[in-house]
C-alpha positions as CSV (number, residue, x, y, z in Angstrom):
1,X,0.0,0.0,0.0
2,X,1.2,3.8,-1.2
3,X,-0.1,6.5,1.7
4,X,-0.7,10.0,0.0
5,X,-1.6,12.7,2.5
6,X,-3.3,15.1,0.7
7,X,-4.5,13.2,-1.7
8,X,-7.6,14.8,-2.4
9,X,-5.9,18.5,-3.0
10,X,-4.0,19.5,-5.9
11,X,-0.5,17.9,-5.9
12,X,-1.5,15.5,-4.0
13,X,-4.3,14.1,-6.3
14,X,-1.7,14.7,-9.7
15,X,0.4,12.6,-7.9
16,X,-2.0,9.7,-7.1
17,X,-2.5,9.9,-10.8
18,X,0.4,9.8,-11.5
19,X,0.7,6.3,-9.5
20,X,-2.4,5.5,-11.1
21,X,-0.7,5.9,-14.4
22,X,2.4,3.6,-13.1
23,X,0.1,0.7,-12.1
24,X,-0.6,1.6,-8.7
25,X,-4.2,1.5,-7.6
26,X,-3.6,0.4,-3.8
27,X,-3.1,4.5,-2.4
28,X,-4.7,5.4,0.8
29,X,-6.1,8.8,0.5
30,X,-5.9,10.7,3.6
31,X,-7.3,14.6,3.3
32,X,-9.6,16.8,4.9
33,X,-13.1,16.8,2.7
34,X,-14.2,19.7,4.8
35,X,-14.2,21.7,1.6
36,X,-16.5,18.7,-0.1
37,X,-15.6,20.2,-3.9
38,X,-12.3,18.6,-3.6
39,X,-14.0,15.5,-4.3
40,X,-13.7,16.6,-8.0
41,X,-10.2,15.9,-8.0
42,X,-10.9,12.0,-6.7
43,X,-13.3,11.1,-9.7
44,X,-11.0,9.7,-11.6
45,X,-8.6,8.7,-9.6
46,X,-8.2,4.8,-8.1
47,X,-7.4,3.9,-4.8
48,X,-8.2,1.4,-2.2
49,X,-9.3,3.5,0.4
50,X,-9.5,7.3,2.3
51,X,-9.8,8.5,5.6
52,X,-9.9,11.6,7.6
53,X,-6.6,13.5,8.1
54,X,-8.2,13.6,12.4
55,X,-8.0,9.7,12.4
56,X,-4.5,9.7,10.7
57,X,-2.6,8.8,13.9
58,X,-5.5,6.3,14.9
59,X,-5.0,4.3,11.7
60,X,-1.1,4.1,11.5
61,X,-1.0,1.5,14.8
62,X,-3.1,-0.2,12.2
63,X,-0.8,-0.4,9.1
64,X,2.0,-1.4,10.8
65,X,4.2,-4.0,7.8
66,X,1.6,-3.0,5.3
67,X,3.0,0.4,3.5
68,X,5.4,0.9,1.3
69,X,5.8,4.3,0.4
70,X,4.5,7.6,2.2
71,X,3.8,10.6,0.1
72,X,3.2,13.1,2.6
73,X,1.8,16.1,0.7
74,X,-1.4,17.8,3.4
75,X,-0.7,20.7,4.5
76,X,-2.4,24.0,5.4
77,X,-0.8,25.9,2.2
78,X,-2.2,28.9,3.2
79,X,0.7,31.7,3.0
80,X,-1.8,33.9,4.4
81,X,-2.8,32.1,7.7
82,X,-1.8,34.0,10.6
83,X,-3.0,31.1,13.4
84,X,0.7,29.9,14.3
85,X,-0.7,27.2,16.7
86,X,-2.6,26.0,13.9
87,X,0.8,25.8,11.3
88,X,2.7,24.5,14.4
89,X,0.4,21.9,14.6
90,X,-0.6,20.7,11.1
91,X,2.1,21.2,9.2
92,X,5.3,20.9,11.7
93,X,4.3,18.0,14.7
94,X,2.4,15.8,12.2
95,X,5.2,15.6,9.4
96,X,7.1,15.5,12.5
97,X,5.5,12.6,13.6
98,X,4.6,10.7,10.8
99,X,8.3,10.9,10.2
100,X,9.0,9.5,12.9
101,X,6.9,6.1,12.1
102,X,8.5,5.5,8.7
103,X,11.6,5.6,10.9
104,X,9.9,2.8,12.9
105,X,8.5,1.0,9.3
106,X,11.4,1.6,7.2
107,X,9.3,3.2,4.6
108,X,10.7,6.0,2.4
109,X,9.1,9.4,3.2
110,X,9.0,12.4,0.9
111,X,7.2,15.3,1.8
112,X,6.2,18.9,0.9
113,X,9.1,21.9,1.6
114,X,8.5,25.0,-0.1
115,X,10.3,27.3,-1.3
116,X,9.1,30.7,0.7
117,X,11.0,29.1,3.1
118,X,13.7,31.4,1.3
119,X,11.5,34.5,1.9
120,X,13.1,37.3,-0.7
121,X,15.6,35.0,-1.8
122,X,17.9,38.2,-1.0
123,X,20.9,35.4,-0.5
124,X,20.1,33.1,-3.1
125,X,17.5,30.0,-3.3
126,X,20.2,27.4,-3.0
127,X,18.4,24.0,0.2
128,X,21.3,25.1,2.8
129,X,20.3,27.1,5.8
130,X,22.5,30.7,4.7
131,X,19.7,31.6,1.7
132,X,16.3,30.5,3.9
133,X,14.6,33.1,6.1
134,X,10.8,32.9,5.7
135,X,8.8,35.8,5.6
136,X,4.9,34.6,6.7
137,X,4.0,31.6,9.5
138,X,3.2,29.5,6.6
139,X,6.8,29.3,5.4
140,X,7.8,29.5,9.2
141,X,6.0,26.2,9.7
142,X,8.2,24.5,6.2
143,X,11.0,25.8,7.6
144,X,10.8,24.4,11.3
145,X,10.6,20.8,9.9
146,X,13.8,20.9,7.2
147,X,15.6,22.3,10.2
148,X,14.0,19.4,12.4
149,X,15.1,16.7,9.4
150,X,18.7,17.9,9.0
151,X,19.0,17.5,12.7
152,X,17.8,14.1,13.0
153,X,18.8,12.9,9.9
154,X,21.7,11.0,11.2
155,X,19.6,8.6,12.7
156,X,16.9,8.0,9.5
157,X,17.5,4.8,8.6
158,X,15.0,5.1,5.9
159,X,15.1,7.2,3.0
160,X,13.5,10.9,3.5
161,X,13.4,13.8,0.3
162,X,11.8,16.7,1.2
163,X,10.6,19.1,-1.9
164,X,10.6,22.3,-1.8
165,X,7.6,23.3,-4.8
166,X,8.3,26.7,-6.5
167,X,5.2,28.2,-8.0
168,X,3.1,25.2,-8.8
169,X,0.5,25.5,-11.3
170,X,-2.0,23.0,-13.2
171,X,-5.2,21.0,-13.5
172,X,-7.0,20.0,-10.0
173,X,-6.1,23.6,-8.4
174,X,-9.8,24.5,-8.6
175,X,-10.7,24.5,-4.7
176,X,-7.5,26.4,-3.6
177,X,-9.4,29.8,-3.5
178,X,-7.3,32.9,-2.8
179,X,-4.0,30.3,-3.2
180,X,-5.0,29.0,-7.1
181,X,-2.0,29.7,-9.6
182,X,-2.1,33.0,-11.4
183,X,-2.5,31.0,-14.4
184,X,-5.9,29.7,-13.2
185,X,-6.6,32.9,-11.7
186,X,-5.5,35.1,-15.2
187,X,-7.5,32.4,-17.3
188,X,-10.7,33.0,-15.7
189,X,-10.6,36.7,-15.7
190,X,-9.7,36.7,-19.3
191,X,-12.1,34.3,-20.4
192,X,-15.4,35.4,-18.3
193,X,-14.3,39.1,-18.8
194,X,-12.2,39.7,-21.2
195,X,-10.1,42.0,-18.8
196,X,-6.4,40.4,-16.7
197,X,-6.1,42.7,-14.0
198,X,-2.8,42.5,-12.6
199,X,-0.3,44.3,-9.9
200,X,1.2,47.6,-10.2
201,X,5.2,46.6,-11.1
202,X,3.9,43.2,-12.3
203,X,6.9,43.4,-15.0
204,X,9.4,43.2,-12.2
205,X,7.5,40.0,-10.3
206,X,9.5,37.1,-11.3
207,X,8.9,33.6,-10.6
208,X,9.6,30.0,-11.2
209,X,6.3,28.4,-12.3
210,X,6.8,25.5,-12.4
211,X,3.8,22.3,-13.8
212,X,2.2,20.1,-11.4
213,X,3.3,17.3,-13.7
214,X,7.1,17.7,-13.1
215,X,6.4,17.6,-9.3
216,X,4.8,14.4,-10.1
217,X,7.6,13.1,-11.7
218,X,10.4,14.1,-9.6
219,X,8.3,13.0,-6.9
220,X,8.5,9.5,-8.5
221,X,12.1,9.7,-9.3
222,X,13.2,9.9,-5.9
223,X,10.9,7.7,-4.9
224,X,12.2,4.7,-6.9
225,X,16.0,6.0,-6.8
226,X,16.7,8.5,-3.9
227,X,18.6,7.1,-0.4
228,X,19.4,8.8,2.5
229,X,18.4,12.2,3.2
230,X,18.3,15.8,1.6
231,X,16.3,18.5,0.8
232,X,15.8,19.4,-2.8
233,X,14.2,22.2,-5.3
234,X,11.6,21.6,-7.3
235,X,11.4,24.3,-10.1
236,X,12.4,24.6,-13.8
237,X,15.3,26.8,-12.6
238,X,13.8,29.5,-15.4
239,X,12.4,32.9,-13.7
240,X,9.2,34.6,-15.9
241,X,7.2,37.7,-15.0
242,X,3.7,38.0,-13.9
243,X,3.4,39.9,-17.3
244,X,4.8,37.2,-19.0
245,X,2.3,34.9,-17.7
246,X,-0.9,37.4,-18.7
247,X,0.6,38.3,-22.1
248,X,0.9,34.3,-22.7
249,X,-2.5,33.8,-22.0
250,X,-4.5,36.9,-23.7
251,X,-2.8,35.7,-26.9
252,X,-6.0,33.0,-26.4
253,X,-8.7,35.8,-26.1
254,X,-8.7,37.7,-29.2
255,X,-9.8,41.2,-27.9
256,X,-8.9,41.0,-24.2
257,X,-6.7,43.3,-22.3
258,X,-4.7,44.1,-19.7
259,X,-4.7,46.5,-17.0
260,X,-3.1,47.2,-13.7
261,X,-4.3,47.5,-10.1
262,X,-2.5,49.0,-7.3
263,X,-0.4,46.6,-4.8
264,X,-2.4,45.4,-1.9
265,X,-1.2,46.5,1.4
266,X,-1.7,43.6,3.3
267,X,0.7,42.1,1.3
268,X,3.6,44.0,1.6
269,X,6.0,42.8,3.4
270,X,4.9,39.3,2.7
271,X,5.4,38.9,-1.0
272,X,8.1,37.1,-2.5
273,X,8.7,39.8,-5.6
274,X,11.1,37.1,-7.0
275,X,11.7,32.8,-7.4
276,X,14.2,30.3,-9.3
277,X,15.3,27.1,-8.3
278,X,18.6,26.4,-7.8
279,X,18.7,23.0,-9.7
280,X,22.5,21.4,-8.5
281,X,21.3,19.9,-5.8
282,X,18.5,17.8,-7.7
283,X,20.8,17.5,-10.8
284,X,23.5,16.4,-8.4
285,X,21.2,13.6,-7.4
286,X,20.8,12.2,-10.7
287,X,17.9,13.7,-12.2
288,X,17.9,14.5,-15.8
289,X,14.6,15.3,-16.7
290,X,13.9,18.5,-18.4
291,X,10.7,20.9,-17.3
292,X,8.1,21.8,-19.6
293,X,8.9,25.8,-20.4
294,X,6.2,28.4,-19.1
295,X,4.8,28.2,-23.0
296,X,4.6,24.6,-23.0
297,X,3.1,24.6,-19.1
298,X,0.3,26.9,-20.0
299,X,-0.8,25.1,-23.2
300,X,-1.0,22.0,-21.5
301,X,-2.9,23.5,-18.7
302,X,-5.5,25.6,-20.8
303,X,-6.3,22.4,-22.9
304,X,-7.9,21.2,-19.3
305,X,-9.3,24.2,-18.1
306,X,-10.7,24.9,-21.8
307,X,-12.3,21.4,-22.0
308,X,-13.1,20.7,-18.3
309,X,-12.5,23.7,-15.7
310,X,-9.4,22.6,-14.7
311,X,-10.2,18.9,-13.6
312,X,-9.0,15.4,-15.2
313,X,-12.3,13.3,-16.7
């Protein structure tokens, strides 16, 4: 049996796919359904069972010899969240502790990082601790458990990769409200609309968007070839500007434009104005795949969202 936390959200339910896709059909889906849209993204997805992210710890005493893998991808993802008991909680002590029992099992563990654990990136986006000072609770909370991992690490006698996602975008992103992709976000305004709206000095806002389909697959690369222990970036080491992004997209709505909005103030201060993956650490590793280019990303995406709304059928 594969364990996929998260299973029902966005990378998590590309990557049961993309076990699906492999031959594997025995996942346990763990994820909160609280937000009962997300069951979108299971439709078309096999596995042999789900449970409640609440009865998690419950139902590990009961799996004991029986996993082999655990993709731990649930999170609150939330950059926004400003309840630090809550982060310490879900995203720190449970990773924490279901690290811990793959320890105990010998099961390989790879689990969500993120890069706003490097905040501005002002010294660099390279996994070592000299580039990584987070900027909101939600990168805090990333940031607590690589530190945790790198100090423990000496006694893991099971594999552990942690992944640190640059800007993720693709299909299955639909229940994410405020945290969607600005590709999902652009596409809708431009398509019900006709009008992107985007920041004041959007020109200068860089990142590295990266497809939810090459987090799936580096995800399964390490899986089947990574030992020991290391964090690693996940991102196509390429930096493109919000503007880049919107003028990509209006080239598919003959007659739309774009205009600019001021800068929200409760983001200042919290925003990372810039994102690229330092890629050594992963090439290092043995990992030779190459990302799909911003162009490429998109038009794969806006088939979906064209055809569907974003989600696989």
């Amino acid at each position: 049996m594969i364990l996929v936390t998260g299973g029902a959200g966005f990378i998590g339910s590309n990557l049961v796919r993309g076990l699906n896709r492999r031959g594997f059909d025995d996942i346990l889906v763990v994820d909160n359904l609280k937000n009962v849209d997300k069951h979108r993204n299971l439709n078309r997805l096999r596995f042999s069972d789900i449970a409640d992210k609440a009865d998690l710890t419950a139902l590990l005493s009961k799996l004991s010899g029986k996993v082999e893998a655990v993709f731990h991808q649930g999170a609150c993802s939330a950059t926004t969240e400003t309840d630090g008991t809550y982060l310490l909680h879900n995203n720190y002590e449970t990773t924490r502790d279901l690290c811990l029992w793959c320890q105990r099992e010998n099961v390989p563990f790879l689990y969500a990082s993120s890069a706003s654990t490097y905040g501005e990136g002002l010294d660099g986006f390279r996994e070592e601790e000299a580039c990584e000072w987070p900027i909101n609770g939600y990168a805090w909370s990333k940031f607590a458990f690589d530190q945790w991992a790198r100090r423990n690490a000496g006694s893991f006698k099971a594999p552990v990769a942690g992944l640190r996602w640059f800007n993720v975008y693709g299909p299955q992103e639909n229940h994410k409200g405020g945290m969607v992709s600005p590709i999902f976000r652009f596409h809708g305004q431009l398509r019900d609309e006709g009008v992107l709206k985007l920041f004041e000095g959007s020109d200068a806002f860089r990142r590295d968007f990266v497809h939810v389909d090459d987090c799936v697959e580096v995800n399964l690369w390490l899986w089947e070839n990574f030992r020991g222990f290391e964090v690693f970036n996940v991102g196509t080491g390429v930096d493109r500007s919000f503007l880049d992004v919107g003028q990509i997209l209006s080239k598919r709505f003959p007659g739309s434009r774009i205009e600019t909005i001021p800068f929200p103030d409760h983001l200042r201060g919290k925003y990372q104005a810039f994102t690229r993956a330092d890629l050594a650490r992963l090439r290092a590793a043995g990992y030779g795949r190459e990302f799909l280019s911003l162009e490429e990303g998109i038009e794969s995406y806006c088939r979906i969202l064209d055809a569907t709304g974003g989600w696989y059928r």
